[in-house]
C-alpha positions in Angstrom: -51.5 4.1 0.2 -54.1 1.9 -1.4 -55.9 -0.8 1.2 -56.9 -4.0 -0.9 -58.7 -7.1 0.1 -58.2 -10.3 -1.4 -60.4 -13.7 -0.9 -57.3 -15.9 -1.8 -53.9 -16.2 -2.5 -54.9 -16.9 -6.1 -56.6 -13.8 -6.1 -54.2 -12.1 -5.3 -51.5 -13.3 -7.8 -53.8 -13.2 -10.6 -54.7 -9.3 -9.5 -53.1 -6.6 -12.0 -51.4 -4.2 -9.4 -51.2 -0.9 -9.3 -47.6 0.4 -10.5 -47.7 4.3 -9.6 -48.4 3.8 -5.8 -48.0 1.4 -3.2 -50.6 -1.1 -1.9 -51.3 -3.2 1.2 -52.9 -6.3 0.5 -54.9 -8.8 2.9 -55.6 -12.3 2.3 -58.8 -13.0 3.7 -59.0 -17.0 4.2 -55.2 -16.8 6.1 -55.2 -13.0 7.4 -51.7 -12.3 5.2 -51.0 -8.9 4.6 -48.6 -8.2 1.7 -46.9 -4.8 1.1 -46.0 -3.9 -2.9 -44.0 -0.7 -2.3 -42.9 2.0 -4.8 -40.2 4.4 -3.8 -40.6 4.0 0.1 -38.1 6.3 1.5 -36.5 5.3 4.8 -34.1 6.9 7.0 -32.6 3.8 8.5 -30.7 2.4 6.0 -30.3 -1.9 5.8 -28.6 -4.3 3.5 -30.1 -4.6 0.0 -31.3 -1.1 0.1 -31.0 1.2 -2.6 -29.1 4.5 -2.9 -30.3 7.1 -5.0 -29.4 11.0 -5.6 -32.6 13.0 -5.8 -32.7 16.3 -8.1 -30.8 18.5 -5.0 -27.8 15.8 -5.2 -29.7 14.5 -1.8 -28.8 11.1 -1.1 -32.4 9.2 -0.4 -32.6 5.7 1.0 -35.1 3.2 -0.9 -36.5 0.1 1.0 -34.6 -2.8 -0.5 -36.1 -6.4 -1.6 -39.5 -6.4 -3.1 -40.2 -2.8 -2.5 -37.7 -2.0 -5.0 -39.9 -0.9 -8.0 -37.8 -0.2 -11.4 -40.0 1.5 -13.2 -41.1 4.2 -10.9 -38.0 5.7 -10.0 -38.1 9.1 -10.8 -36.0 10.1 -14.2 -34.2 12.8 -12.4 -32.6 10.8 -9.5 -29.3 9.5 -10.4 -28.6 5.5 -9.3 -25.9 5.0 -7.1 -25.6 1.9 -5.4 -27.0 -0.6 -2.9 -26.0 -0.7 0.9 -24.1 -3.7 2.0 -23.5 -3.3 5.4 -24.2 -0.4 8.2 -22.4 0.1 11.3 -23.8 2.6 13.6 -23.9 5.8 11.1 -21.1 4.3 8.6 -23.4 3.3 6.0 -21.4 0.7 2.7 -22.2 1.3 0.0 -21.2 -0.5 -3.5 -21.8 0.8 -7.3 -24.8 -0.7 -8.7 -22.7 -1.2 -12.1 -19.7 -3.5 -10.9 -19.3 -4.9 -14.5 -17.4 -2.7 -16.2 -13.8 -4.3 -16.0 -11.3 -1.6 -15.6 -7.4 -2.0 -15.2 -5.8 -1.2 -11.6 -3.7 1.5 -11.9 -2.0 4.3 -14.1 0.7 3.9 -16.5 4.7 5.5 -15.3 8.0 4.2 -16.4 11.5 5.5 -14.7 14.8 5.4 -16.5 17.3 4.8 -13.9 20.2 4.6 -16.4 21.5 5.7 -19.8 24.3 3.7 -21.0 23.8 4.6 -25.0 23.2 8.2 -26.4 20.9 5.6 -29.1 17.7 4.2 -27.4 14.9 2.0 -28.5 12.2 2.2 -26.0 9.0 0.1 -26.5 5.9 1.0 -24.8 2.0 0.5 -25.2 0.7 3.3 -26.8 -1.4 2.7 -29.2 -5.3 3.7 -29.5 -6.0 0.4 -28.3 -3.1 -0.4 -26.8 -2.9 -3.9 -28.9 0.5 -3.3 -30.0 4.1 -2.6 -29.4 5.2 0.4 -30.0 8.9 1.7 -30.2 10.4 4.8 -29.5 13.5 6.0 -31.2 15.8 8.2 -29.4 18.6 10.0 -30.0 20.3 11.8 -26.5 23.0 14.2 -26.5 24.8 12.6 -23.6 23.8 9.6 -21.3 23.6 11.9 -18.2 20.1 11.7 -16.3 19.3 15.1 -17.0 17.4 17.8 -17.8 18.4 17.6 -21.5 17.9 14.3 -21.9 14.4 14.2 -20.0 13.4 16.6 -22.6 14.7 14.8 -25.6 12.6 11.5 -24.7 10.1 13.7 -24.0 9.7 15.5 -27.4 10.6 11.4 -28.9 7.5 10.2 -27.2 5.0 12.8 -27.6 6.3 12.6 -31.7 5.8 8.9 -31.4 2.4 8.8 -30.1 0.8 11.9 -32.2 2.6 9.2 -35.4 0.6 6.3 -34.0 -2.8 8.2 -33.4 -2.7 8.0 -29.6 -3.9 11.4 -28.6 -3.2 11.4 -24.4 -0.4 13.0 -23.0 2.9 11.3 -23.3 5.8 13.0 -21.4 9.3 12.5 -20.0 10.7 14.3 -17.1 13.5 14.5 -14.7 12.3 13.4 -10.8 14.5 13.1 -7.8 13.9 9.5 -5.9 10.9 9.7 -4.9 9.4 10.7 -8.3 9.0 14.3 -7.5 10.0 16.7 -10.7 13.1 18.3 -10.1 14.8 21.1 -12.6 18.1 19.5 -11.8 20.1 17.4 -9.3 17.3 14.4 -10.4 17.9 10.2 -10.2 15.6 9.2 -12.6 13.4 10.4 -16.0 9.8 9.5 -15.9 8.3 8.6 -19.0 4.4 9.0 -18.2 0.4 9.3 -20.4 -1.1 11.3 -18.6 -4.1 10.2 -19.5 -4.6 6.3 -19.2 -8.1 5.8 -19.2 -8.3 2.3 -18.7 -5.7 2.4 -15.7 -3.1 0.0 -17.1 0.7 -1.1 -16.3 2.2 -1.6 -19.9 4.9 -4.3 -20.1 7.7 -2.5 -21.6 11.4 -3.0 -23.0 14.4 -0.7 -23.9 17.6 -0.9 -25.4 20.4 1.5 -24.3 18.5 2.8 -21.1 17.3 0.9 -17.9 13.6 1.5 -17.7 11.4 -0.1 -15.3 7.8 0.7 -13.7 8.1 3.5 -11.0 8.0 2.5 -7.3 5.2 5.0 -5.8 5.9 5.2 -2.6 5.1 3.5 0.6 3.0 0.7 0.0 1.3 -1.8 2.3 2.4 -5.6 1.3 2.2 -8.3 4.1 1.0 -11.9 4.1 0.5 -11.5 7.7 -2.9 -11.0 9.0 -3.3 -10.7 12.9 -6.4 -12.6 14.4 -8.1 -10.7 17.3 -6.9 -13.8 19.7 -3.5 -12.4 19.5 -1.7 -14.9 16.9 -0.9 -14.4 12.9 -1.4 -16.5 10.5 -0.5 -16.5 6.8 -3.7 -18.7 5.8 -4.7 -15.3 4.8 -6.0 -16.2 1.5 -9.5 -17.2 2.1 -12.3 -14.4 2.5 -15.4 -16.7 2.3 -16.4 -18.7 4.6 -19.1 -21.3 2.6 -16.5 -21.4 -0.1 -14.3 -22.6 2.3 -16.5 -25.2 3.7 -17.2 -26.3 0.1 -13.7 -26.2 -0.8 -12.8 -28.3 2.3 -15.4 -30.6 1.6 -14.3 -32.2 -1.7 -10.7 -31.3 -1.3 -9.7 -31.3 3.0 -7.9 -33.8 4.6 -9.0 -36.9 6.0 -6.9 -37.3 9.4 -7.3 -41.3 10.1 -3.5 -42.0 9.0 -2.1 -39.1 10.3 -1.8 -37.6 13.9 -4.4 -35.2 14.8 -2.7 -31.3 14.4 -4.3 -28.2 14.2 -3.3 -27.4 10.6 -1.6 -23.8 10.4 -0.3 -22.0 7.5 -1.3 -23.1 4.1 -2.0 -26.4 4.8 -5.6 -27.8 3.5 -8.2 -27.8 6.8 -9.8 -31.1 7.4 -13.4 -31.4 6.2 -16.2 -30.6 7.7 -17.3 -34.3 8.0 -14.1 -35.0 10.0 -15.0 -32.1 12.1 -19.0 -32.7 12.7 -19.9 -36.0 11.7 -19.3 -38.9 14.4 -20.0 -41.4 11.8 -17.1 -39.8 9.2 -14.0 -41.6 8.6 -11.3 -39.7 10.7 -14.1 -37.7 13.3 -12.0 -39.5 16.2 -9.0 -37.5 15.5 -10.4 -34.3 15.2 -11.7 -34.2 19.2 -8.6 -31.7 19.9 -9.5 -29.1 17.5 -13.2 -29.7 18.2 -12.2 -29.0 22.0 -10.4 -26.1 21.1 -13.0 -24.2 18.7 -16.0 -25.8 19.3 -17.5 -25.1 15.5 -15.9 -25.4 12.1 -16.4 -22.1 11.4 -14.2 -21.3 14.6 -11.8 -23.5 13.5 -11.3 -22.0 10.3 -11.2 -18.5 11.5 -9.0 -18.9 14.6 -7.2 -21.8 13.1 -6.1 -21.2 10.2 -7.5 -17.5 9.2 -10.7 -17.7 7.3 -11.7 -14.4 7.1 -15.0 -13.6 9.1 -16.9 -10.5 7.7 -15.0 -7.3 9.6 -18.3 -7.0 11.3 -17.4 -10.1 13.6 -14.5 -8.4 14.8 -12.2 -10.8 13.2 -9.2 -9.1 11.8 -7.8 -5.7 12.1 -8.2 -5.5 8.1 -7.1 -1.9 6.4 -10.8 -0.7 4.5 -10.9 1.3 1.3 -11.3 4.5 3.3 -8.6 4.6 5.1 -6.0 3.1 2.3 -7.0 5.8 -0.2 -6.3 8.4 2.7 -3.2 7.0 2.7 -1.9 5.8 -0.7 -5.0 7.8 -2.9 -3.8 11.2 -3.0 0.1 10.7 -4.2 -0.2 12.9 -7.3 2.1 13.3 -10.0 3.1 16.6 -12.1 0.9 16.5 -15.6 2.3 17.9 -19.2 0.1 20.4 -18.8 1.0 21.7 -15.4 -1.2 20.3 -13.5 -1.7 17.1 -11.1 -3.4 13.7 -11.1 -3.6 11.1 -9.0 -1.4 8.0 -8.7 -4.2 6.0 -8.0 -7.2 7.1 -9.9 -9.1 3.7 -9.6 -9.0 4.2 -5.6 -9.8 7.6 -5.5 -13.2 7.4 -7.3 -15.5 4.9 -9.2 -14.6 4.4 -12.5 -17.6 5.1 -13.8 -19.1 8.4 -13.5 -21.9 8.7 -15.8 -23.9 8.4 -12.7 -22.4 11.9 -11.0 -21.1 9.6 -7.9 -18.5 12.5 -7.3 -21.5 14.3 -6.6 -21.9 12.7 -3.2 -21.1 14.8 -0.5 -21.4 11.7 2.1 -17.8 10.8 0.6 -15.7 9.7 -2.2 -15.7 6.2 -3.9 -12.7 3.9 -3.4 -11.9 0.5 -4.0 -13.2 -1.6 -1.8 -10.2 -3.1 1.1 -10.3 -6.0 2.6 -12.8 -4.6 5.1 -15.0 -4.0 2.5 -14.5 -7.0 0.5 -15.0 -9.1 3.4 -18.5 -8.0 3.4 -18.8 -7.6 -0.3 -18.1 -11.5 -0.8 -20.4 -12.9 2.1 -22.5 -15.1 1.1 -25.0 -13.6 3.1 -24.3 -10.2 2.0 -25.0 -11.2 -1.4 -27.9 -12.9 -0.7 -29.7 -10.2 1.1 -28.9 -7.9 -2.2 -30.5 -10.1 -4.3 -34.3 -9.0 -4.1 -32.9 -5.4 -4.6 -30.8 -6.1 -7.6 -33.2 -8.6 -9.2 -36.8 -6.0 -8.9 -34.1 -3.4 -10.5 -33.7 -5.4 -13.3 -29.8 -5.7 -13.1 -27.2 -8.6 -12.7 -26.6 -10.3 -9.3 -23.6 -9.5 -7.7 -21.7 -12.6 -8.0 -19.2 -14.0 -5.5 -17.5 -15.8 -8.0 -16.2 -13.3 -10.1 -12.5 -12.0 -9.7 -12.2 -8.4 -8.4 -9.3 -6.4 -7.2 -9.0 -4.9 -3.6 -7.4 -1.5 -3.1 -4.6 -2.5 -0.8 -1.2 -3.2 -2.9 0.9 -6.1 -2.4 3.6 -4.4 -4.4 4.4 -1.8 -6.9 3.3 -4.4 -9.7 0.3 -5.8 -7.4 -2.4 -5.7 -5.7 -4.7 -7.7 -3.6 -6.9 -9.3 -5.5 -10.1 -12.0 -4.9 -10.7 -14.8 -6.7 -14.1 -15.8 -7.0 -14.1 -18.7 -7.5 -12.2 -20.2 -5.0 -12.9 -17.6 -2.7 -9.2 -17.0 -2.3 -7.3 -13.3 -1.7 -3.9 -13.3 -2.9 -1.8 -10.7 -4.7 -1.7 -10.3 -8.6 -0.3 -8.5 -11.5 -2.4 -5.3 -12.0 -1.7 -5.7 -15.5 -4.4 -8.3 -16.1 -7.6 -7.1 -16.4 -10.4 -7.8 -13.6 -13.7 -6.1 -12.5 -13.3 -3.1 -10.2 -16.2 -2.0 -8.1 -16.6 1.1 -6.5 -17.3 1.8 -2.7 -18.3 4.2 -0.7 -18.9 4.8 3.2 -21.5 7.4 4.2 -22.4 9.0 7.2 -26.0 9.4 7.8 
């Protein structure tokens, strides 16, 4: 490593650097020593450090912030992501892309009832999926069937090779739980196979009752349990300086009303009222300001704010542990295979950069674990020397991304930037999805 001195600080800055090797720098008139690094491996991995797979699919740690040097990475290591938290040997770990925007899930239909032997069933199946597209069919009975599974099936694979969409479209006969049966079934699953960008299609019928499949056991609660023992259904908010700026311009200002400890979805009081003796409606606020000594205590144990996981705040399900649970549900394939329910929590949806490759663990969604940490302010922050020396967009707290854990077969939790809010949504409108992974180093 070169040793270089400088007189000044000028001197410095106006010095052309080397860009193949790291340097140590010292300013002579204020004894500063300045470290440009290039590729410095480490084996304690911090927030803001980059991720990287080496030629042997080895996962290498690079010192974040300005040692971060682009251009010197070797052509052979594959990018993965940057760390965003570490707890003990669980290293975080999010997808360096996060821009692609991706729908949530995969695209099933059940037919619960036939009440015509003449159906019209409109799906999305187009190349692009722009338009409407019917399906004709003509059943020889209105039992739910093997025969009549296999009639829409042979209708919608004819309909979709007609309208240039080249996945897999199928029907068949599944007991209840959307298991294929041969006989004895409750439903007929009408499903692509191949639904690359993860989709729900709104669809309609005529002669048939069709609706999207239920998958299963999925987590949906407004509830969220605070580690003082209460609940609270204030569960919304996942950021706490959004909050306080939120609260600012928009809180209540208790000088005509009695002083309460707002609960449930009921605007906090501003920060002024909390903090600032001078503030129009401070002389109210001395219960809560006995109670939970800071705002940021009175939004957390108050009224929910989510603290990052990392404070211990909420027993809050992470992206790990909901993929072990929901991530695996596969369902039967036309060609006699499986696939996943879930594909967008079971791995990143990108993988030009050979992420299943990683042998620390597979990529999910982040949960609201994760996302707790993903939107902090100071999460972000402390990613942004990384991501700006790599040349790539800022993570941005204010964009809307969804959240791995479902609200309900139709949707999912979701975050909205901008406000800082988590609340549930439709998966069928389209939002970024970024990838996570936890390693264990």
């Amino acid at each position: 490593m070169a040793i270089k001195n400088y007189p000044n600080k000028a001197a410095y800055d106006a010095a052309v650097k080397p860009t193949m090797e790291s340097q140590v720098s010292m300013i002579e008139t204020t004894r500063e020593i300045i470290v440009d690094g290039v590729n410095v491996i480490t084996t304690e991995p911090a927030p803001g450090d980059l991720v990287m797979l080496d030629e042997s699919n080895t996962i290498r740690y690079l010192k974040g912030g300005s040692w971060i040097q682009k251009a010197i990475i070797p052509s052979a290591w594959t990018h993965v992501g940057y760390v965003v938290a570490r707890k003990g040997r669980k290293v975080l770990v999010i997808d360096k892309t996060g821009t692609d925007e991706k729908y949530l899930d995969v695209c099933q239909y059940a037919i619960t009832a036939i009440s015509s032997t003449t159906l019209a069933i409109k799906l999305r199946m187009s190349p692009d999926y722009a338009v409407d597209t019917t399906v004709d069919v003509t059943l020889t009975s209105t039992a739910i069937d093997t025969t009549s599974a296999t009639e829409i099936s042979a209708a919608v694979a004819a309909k979709a090779e007609e309208v240039g969409d080249t996945k897999a479209w199928w029907a068949y006969l599944a007991d209840a739980n959307g298991n294929k049966v041969e006989s004895d079934g409750t439903q007929i699953i009408i499903q692509c196979d191949e639904c690359v960008d993860y989709r729900f299609y709104v669809v309609s019928a005529t002669g048939c009752t069709i609706a999207l499949n239920a998958w299963g056991d999925m987590p949906a609660s407004d509830v969220y349990w605070k580690n003082d023992g209460g609940y609270t259904n204030y569960w919304g908010v996942m950021n706490r300086a959004r909050t306080r700026v939120w609260a600012t311009a928009n809180g209540r200002i208790p000088a005509s009303m009695e002083p309460v400890v707002k609960n449930g979805n009921d605007a906090p009081v501003r920060p002024s009222c909390f903090e600032d003796p001078t503030a129009e409606g401070y002389q109210y606020c001395a219960d809560i300001r006995a109670k939970f000594g800071t705002y940021d205590n009175y939004l957390h144990y108050g009224l929910g704010v989510m603290y990052p996981q990392k404070y211990g705040s909420f027993a809050l399900p992470g992206g790990a542990e909901l993929t072990a649970k929901y991530g695996p549900m596969t369902a039967p394939t036309k060609d006699g295979g499986t696939k996943a329910k879930f594909p967008a929590m079971n791995k990143a949806n990108i993988l030009s950069y050979a992420n299943e490759l990683l042998k620390g663990g597979m990529w999910f969604l982040p949960g609201c674990l994760e996302g707790c940490e993903l939107v902090n302010d100071e999460t972000l922050a402390i990613l942004a020397p990384s991501i700006t020396k790599m040349g790539t967009t800022a993570i941005n707290n204010g964009t809307t991304r969804w959240f791995a854990e479902r609200y309900s077969v139709n949707a999912a939790r979701i975050f909205r930037g901008s406000y800082g809010i988590l609340y549930s949504n439709y998966v069928s409108n389209r939002f970024r999805v970024q990838a996570v992974t936890l390693l264990d180093i």
